[in-house]
Biopython code that builds the backbone (N, CA, C, O; Angstrom):
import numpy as np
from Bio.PDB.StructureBuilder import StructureBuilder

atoms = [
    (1, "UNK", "N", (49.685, 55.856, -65.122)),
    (1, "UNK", "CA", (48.414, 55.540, -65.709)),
    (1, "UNK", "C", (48.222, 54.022, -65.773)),
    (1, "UNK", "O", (47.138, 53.511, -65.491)),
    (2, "UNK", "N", (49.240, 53.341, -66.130)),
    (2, "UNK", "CA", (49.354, 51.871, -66.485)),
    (2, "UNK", "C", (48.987, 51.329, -65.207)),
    (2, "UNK", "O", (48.010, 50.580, -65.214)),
    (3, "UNK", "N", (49.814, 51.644, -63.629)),
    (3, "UNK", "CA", (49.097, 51.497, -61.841)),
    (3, "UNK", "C", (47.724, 51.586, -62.331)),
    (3, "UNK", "O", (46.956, 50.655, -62.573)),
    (4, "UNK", "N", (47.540, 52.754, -62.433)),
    (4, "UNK", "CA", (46.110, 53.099, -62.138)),
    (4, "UNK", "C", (45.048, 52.218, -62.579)),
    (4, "UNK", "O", (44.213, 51.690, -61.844)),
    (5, "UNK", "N", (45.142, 52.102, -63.807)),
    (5, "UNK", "CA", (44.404, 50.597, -65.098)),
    (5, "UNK", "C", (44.458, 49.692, -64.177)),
    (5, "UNK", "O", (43.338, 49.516, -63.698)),
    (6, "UNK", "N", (45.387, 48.930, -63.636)),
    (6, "UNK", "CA", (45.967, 47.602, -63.130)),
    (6, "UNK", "C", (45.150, 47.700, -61.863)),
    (6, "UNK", "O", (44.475, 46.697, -61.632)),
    (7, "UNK", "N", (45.071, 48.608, -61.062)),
    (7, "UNK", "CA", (44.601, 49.099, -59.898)),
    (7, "UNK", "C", (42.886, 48.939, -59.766)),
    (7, "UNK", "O", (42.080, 48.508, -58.941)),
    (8, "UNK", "N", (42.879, 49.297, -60.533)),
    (8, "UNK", "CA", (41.057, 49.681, -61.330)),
    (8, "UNK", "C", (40.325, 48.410, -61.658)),
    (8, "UNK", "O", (39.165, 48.053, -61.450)),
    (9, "UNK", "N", (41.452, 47.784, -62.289)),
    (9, "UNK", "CA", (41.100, 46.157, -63.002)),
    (9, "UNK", "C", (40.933, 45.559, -61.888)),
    (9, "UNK", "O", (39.920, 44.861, -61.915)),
    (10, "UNK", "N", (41.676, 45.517, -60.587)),
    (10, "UNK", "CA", (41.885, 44.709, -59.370)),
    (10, "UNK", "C", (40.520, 44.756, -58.250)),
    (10, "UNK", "O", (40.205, 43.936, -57.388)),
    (11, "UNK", "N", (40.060, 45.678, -58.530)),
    (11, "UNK", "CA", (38.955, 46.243, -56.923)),
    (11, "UNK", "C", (37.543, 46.634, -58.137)),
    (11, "UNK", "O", (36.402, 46.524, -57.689)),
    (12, "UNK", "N", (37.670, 46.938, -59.162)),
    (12, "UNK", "CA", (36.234, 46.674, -59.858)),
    (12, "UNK", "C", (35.814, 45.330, -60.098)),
    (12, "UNK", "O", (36.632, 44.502, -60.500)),
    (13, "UNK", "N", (34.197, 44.926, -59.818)),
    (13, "UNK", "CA", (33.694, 43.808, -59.954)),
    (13, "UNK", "C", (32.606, 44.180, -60.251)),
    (13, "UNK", "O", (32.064, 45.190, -59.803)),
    (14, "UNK", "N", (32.066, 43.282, -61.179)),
    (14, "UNK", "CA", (30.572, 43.284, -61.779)),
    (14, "UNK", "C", (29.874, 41.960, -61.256)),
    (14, "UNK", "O", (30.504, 41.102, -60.638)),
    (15, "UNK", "N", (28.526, 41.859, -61.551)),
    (15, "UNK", "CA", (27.933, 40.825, -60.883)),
    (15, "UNK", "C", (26.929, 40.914, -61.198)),
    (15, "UNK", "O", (26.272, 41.765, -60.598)),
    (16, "UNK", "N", (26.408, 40.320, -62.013)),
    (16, "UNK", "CA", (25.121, 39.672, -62.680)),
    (16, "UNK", "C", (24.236, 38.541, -62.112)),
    (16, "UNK", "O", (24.651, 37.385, -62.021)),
    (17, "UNK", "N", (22.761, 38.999, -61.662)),
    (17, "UNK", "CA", (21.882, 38.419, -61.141)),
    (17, "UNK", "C", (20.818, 37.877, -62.422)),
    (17, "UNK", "O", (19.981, 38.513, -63.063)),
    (18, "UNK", "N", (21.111, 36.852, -62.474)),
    (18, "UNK", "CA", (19.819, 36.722, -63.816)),
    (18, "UNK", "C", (18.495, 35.752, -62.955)),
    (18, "UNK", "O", (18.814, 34.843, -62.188)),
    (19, "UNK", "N", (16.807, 36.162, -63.264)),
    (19, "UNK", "CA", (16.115, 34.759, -62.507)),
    (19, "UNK", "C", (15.358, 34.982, -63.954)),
    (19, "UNK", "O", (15.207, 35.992, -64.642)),
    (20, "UNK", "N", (14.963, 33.670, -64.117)),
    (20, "UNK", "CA", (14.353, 33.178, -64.965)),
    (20, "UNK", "C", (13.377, 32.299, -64.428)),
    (20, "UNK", "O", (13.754, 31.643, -63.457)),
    (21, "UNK", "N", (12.112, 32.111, -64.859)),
    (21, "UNK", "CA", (10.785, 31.859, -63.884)),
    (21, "UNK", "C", (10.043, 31.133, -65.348)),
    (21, "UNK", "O", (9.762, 31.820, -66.330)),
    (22, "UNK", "N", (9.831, 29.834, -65.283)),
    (22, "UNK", "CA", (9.095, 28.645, -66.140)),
    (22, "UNK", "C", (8.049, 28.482, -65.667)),
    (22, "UNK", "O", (8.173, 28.480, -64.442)),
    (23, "UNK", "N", (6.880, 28.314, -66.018)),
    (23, "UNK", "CA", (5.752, 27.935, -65.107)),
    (23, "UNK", "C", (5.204, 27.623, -66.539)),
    (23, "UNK", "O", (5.439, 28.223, -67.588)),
    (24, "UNK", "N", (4.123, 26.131, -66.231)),
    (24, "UNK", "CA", (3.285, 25.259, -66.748)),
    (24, "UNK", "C", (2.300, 25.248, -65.694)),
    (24, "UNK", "O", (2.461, 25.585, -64.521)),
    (25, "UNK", "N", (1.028, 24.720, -66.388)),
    (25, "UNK", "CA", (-0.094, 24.442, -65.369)),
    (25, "UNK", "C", (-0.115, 23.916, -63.837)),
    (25, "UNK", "O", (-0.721, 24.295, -62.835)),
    (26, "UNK", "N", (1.082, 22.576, -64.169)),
    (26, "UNK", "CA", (1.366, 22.180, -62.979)),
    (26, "UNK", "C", (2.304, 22.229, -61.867)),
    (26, "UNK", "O", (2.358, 21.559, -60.835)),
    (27, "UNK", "N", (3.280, 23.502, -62.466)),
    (27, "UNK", "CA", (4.621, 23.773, -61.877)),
    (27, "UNK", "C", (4.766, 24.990, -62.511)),
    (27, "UNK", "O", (4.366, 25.465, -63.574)),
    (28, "UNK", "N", (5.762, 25.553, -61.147)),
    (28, "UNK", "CA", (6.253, 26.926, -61.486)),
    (28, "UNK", "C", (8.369, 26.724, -60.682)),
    (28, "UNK", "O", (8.899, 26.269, -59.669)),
    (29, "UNK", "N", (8.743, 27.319, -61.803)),
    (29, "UNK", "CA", (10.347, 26.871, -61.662)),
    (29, "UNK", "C", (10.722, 28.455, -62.017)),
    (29, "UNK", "O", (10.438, 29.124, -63.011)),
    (30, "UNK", "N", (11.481, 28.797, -60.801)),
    (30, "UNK", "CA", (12.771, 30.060, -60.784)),
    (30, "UNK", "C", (14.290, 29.361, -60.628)),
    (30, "UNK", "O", (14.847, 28.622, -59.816)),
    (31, "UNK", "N", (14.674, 30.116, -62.044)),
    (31, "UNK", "CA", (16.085, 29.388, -62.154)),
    (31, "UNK", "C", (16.847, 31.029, -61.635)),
    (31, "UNK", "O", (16.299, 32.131, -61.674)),
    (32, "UNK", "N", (17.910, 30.778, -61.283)),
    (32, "UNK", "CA", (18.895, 31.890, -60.287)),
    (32, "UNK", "C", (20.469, 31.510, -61.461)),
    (32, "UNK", "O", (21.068, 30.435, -61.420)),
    (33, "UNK", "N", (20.860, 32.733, -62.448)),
    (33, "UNK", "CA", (21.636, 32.289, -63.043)),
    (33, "UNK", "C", (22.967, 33.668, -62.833)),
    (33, "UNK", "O", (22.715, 34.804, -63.233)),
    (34, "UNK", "N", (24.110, 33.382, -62.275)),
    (34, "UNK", "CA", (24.629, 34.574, -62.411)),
    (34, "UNK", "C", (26.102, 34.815, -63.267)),
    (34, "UNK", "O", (27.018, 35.626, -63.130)),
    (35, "UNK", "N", (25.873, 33.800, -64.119)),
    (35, "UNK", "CA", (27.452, 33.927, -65.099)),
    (35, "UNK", "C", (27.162, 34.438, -66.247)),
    (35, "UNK", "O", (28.183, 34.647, -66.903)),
    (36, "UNK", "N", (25.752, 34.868, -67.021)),
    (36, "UNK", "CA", (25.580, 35.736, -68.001)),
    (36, "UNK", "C", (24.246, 36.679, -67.675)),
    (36, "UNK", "O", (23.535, 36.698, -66.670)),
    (37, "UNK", "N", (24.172, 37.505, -68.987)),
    (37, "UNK", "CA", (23.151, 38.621, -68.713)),
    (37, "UNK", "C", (22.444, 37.976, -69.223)),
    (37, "UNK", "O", (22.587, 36.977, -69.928)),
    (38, "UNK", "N", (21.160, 38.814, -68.708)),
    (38, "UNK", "CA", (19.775, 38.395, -69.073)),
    (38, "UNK", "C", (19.678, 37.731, -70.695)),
    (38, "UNK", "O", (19.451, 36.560, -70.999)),
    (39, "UNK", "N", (19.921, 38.859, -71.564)),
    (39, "UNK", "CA", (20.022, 38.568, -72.625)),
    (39, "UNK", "C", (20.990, 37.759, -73.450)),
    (39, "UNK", "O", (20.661, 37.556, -74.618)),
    (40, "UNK", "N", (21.903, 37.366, -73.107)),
    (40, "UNK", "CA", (22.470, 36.396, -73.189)),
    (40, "UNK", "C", (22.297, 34.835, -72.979)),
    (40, "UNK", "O", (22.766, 33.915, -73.649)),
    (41, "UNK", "N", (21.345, 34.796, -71.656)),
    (41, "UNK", "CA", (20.940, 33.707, -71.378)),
    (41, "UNK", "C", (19.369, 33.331, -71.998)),
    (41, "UNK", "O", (18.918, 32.197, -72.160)),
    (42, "UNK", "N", (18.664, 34.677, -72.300)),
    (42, "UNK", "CA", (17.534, 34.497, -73.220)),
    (42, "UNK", "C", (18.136, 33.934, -74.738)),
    (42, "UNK", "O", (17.264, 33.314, -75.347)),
    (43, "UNK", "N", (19.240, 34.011, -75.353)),
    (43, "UNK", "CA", (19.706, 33.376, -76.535)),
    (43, "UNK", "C", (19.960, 32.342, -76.582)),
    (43, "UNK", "O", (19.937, 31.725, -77.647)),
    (44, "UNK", "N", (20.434, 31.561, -74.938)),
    (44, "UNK", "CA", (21.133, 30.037, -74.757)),
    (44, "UNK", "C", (19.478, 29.279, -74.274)),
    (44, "UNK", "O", (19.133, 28.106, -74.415)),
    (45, "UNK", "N", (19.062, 29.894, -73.960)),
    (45, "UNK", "CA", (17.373, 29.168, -73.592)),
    (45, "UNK", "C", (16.600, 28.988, -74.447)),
    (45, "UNK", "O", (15.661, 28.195, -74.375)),
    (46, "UNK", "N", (17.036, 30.128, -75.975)),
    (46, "UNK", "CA", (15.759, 29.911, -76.896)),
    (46, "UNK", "C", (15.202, 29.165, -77.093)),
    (46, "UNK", "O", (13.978, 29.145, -76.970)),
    (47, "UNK", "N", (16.109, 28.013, -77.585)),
    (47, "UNK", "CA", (15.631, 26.571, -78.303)),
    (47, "UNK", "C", (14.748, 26.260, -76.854)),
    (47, "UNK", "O", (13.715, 26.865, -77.138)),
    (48, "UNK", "N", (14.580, 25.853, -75.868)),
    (48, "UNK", "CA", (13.718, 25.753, -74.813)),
    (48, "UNK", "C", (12.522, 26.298, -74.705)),
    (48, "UNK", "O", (11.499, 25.616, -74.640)),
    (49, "UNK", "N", (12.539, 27.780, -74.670)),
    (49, "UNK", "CA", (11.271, 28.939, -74.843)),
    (49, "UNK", "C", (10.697, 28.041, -76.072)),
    (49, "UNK", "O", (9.815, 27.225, -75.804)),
    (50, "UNK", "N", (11.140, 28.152, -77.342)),
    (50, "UNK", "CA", (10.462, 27.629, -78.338)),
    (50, "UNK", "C", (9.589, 26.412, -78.334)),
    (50, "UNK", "O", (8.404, 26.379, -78.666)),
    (51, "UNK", "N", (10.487, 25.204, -77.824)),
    (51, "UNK", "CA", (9.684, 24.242, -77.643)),
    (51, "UNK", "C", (8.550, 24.355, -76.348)),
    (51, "UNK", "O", (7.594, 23.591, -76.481)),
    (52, "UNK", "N", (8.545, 24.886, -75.586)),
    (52, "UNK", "CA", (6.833, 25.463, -74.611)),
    (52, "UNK", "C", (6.474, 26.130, -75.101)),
    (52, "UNK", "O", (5.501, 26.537, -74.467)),
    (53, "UNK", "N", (6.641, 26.946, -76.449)),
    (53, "UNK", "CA", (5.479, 27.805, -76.950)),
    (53, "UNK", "C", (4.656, 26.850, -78.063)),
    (53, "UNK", "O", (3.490, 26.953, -78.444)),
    (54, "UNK", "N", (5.781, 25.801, -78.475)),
    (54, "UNK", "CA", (4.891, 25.246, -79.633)),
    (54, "UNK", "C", (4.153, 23.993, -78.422)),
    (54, "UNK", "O", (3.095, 23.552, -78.869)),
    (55, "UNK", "N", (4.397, 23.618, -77.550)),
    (55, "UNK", "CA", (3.388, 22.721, -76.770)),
    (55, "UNK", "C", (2.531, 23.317, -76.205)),
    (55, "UNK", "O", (1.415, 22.816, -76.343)),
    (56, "UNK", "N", (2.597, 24.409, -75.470)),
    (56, "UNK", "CA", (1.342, 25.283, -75.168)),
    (56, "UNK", "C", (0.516, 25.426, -76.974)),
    (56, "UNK", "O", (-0.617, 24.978, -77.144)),
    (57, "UNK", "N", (0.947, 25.792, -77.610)),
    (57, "UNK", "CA", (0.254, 26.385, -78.650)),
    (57, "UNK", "C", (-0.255, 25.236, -79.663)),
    (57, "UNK", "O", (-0.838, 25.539, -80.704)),
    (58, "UNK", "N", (0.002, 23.892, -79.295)),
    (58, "UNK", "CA", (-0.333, 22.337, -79.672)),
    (58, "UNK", "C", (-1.930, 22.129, -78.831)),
    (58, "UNK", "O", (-2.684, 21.205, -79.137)),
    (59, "UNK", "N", (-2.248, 23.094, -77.805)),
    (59, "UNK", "CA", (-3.601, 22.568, -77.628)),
    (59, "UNK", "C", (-3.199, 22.373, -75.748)),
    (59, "UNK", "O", (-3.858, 21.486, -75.206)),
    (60, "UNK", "N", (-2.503, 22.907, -75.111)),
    (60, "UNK", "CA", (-1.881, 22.051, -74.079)),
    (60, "UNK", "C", (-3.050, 23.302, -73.376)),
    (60, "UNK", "O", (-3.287, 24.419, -73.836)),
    (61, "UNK", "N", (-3.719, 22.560, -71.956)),
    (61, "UNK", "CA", (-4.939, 23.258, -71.494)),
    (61, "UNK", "C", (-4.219, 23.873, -70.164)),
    (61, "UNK", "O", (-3.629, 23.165, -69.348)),
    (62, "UNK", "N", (-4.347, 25.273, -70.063)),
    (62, "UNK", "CA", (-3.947, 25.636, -69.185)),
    (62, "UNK", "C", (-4.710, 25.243, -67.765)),
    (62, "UNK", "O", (-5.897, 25.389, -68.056)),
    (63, "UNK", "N", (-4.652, 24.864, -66.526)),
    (63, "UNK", "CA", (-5.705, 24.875, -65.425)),
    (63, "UNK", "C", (-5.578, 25.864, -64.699)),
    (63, "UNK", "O", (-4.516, 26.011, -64.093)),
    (64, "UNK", "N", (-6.606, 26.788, -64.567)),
    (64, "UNK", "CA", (-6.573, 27.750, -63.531)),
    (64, "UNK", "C", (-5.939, 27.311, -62.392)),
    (64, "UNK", "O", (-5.682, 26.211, -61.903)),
    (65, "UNK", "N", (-5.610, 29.370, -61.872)),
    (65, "UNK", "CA", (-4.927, 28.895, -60.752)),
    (65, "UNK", "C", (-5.678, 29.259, -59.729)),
    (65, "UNK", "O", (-6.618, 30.054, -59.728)),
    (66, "UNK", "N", (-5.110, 28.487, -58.628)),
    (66, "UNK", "CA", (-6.605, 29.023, -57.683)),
    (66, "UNK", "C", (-5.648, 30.150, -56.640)),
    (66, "UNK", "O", (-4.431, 30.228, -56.471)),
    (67, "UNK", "N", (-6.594, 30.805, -56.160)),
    (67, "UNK", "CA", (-6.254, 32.019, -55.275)),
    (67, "UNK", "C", (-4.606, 30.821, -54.054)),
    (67, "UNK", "O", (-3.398, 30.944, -54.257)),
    (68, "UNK", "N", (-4.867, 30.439, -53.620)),
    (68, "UNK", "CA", (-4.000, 30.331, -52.290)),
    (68, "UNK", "C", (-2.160, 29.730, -53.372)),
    (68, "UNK", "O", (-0.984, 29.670, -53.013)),
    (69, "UNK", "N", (-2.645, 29.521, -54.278)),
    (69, "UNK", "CA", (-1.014, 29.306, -55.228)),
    (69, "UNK", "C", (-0.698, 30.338, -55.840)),
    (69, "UNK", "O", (0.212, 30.378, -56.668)),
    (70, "UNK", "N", (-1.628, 31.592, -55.409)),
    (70, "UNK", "CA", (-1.501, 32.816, -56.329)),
    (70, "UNK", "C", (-0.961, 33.303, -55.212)),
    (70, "UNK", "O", (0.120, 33.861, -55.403)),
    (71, "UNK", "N", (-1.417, 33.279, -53.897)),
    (71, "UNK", "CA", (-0.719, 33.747, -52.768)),
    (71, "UNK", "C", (0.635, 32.956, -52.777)),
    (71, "UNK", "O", (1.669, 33.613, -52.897)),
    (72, "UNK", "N", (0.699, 31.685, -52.668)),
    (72, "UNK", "CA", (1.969, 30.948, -52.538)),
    (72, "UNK", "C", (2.741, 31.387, -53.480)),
    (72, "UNK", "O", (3.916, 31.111, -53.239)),
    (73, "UNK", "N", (2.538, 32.134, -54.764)),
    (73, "UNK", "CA", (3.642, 32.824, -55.551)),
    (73, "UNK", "C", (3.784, 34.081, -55.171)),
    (73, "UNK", "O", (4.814, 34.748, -55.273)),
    (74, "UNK", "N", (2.534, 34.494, -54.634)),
    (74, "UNK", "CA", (3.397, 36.245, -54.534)),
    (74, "UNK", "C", (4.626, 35.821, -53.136)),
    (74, "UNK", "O", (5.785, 36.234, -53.162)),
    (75, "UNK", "N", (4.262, 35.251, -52.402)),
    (75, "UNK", "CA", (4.954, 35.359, -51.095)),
    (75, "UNK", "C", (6.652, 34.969, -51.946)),
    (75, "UNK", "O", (7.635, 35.491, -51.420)),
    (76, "UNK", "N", (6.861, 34.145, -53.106)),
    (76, "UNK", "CA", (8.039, 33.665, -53.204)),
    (76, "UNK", "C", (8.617, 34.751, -54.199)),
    (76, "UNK", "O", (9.826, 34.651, -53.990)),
    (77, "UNK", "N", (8.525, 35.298, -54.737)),
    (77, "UNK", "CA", (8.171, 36.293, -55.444)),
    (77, "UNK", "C", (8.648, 37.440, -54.320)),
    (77, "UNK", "O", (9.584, 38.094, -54.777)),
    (78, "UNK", "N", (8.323, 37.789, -53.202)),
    (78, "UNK", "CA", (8.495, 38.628, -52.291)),
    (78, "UNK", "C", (9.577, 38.248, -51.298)),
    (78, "UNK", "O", (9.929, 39.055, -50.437)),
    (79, "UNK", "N", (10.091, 37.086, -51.392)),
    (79, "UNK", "CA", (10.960, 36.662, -50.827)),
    (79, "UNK", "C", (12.745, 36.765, -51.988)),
    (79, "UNK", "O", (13.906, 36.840, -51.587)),
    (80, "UNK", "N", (12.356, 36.734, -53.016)),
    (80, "UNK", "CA", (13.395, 36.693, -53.684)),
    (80, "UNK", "C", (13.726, 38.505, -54.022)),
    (80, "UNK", "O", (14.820, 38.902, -54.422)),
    (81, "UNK", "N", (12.622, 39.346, -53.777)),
    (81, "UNK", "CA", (12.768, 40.994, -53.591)),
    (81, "UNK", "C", (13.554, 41.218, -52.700)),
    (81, "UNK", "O", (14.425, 42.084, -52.774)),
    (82, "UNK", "N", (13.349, 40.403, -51.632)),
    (82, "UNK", "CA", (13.867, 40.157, -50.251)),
    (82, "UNK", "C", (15.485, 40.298, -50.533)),
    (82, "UNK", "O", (16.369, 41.125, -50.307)),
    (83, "UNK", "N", (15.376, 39.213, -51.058)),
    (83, "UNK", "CA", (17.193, 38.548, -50.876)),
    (83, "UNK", "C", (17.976, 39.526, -51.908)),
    (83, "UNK", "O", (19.178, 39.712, -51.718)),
    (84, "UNK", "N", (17.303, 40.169, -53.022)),
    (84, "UNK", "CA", (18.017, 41.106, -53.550)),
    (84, "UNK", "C", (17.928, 40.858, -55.159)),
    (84, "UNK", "O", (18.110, 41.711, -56.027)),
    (85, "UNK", "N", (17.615, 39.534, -55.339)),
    (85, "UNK", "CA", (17.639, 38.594, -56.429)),
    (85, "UNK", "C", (16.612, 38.854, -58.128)),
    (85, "UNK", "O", (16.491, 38.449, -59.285)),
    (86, "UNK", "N", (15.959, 40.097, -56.844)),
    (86, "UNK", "CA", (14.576, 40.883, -58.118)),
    (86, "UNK", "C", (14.686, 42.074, -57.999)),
    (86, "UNK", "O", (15.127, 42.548, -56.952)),
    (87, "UNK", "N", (14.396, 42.671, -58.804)),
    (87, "UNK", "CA", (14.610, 44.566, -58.470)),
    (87, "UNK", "C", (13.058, 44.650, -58.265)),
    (87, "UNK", "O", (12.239, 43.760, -58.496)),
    (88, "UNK", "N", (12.819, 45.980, -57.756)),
    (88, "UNK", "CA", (11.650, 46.702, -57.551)),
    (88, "UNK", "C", (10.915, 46.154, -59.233)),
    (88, "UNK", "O", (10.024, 45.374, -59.566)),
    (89, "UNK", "N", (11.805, 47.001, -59.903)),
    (89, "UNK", "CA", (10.794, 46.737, -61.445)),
    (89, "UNK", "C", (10.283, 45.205, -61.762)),
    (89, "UNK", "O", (9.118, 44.989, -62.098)),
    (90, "UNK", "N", (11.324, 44.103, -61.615)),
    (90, "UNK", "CA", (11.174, 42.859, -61.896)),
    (90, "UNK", "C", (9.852, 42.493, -61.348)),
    (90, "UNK", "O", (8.769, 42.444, -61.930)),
    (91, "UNK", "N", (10.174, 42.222, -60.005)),
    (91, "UNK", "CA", (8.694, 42.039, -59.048)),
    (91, "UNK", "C", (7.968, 42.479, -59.832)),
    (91, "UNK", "O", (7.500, 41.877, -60.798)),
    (92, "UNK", "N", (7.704, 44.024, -59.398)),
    (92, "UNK", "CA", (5.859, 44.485, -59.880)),
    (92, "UNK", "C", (5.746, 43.990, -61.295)),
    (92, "UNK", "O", (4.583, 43.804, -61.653)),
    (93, "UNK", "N", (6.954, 43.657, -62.448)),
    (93, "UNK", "CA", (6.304, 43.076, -63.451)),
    (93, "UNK", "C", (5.609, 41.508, -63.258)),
    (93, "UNK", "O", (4.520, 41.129, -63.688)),
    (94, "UNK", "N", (6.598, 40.752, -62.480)),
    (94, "UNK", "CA", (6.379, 39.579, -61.958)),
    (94, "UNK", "C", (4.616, 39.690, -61.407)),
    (94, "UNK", "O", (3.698, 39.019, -61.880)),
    (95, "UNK", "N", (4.510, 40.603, -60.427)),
    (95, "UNK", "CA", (3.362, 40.066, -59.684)),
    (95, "UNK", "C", (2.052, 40.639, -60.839)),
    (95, "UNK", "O", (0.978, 40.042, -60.911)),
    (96, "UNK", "N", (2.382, 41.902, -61.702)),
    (96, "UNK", "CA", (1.193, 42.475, -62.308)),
    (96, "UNK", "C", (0.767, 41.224, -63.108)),
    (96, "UNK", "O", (-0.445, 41.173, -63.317)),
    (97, "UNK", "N", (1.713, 39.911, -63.743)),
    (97, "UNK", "CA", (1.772, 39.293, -64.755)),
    (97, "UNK", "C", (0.789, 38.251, -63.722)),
    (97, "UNK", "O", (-0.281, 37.723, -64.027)),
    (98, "UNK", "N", (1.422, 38.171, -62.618)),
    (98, "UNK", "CA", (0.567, 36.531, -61.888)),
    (98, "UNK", "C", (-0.966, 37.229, -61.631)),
    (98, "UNK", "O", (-1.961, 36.630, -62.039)),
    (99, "UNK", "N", (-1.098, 38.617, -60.883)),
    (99, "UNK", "CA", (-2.077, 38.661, -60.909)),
    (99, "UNK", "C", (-3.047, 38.905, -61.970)),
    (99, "UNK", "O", (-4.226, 38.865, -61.617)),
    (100, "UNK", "N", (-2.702, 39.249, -63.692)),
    (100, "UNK", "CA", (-3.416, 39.215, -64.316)),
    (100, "UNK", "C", (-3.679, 37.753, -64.833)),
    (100, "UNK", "O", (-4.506, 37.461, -65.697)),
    (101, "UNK", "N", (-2.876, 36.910, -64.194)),
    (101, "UNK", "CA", (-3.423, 35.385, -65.461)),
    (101, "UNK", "C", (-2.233, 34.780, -66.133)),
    (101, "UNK", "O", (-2.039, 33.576, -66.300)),
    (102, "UNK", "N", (-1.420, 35.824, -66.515)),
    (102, "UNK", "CA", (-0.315, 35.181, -67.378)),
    (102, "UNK", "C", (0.966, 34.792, -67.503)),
    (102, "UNK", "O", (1.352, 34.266, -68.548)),
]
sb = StructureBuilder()
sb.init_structure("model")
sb.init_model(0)
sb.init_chain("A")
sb.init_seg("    ")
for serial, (resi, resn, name, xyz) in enumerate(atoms, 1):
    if name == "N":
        sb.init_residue(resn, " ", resi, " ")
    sb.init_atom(name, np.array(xyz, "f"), 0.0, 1.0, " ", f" {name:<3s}", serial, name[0])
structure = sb.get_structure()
């Protein structure tokens, strides 16, 4: 049994894909993180999240986006589905979110 454990421990591997996606009016940033889980890395980012919610929420003006950067995100967006880096679910949340606005 003790082989077997040792055996098991040796040829199992886990592997965590985390993307994390920042976007401001004038920039949009996908970070590619794979040494913790999602939620884990949503706890080490908080203090970050926090401070863009209180500057967005300080008055900061969003500028529309115009159609061809809405295309230039789905395509990157469809490229990272591509590489493996987004699941089916991620994407369509990803793209339902760009194409509604938010």
């Amino acid at each position: 049994m003790l082989t077997a454990a040792a055996l098991d421990s040796l040829t199992t591997s886990t592997k965590m894909d985390t993307v994390v996606r920042l976007q401001i009016p004038s920039a949009e940033l996908y970070l590619y993180y794979g040494k913790q889980t999602p939620q884990d890395l949503r706890r080490t980012l908080s203090p970050v999240f926090t401070g863009l919610r209180r500057a967005d929420s300080a008055g900061v003006a969003q500028a529309p986006v115009s159609s061809e950067r809405v295309i230039d995100r789905l395509h990157k967006l469809a490229d990272l589905l591509d590489r493996g880096v987004l699941t089916e679910d991620e994407f369509a949340c990803l793209k339902a979110n760009l194409l509604s606005g938010t």
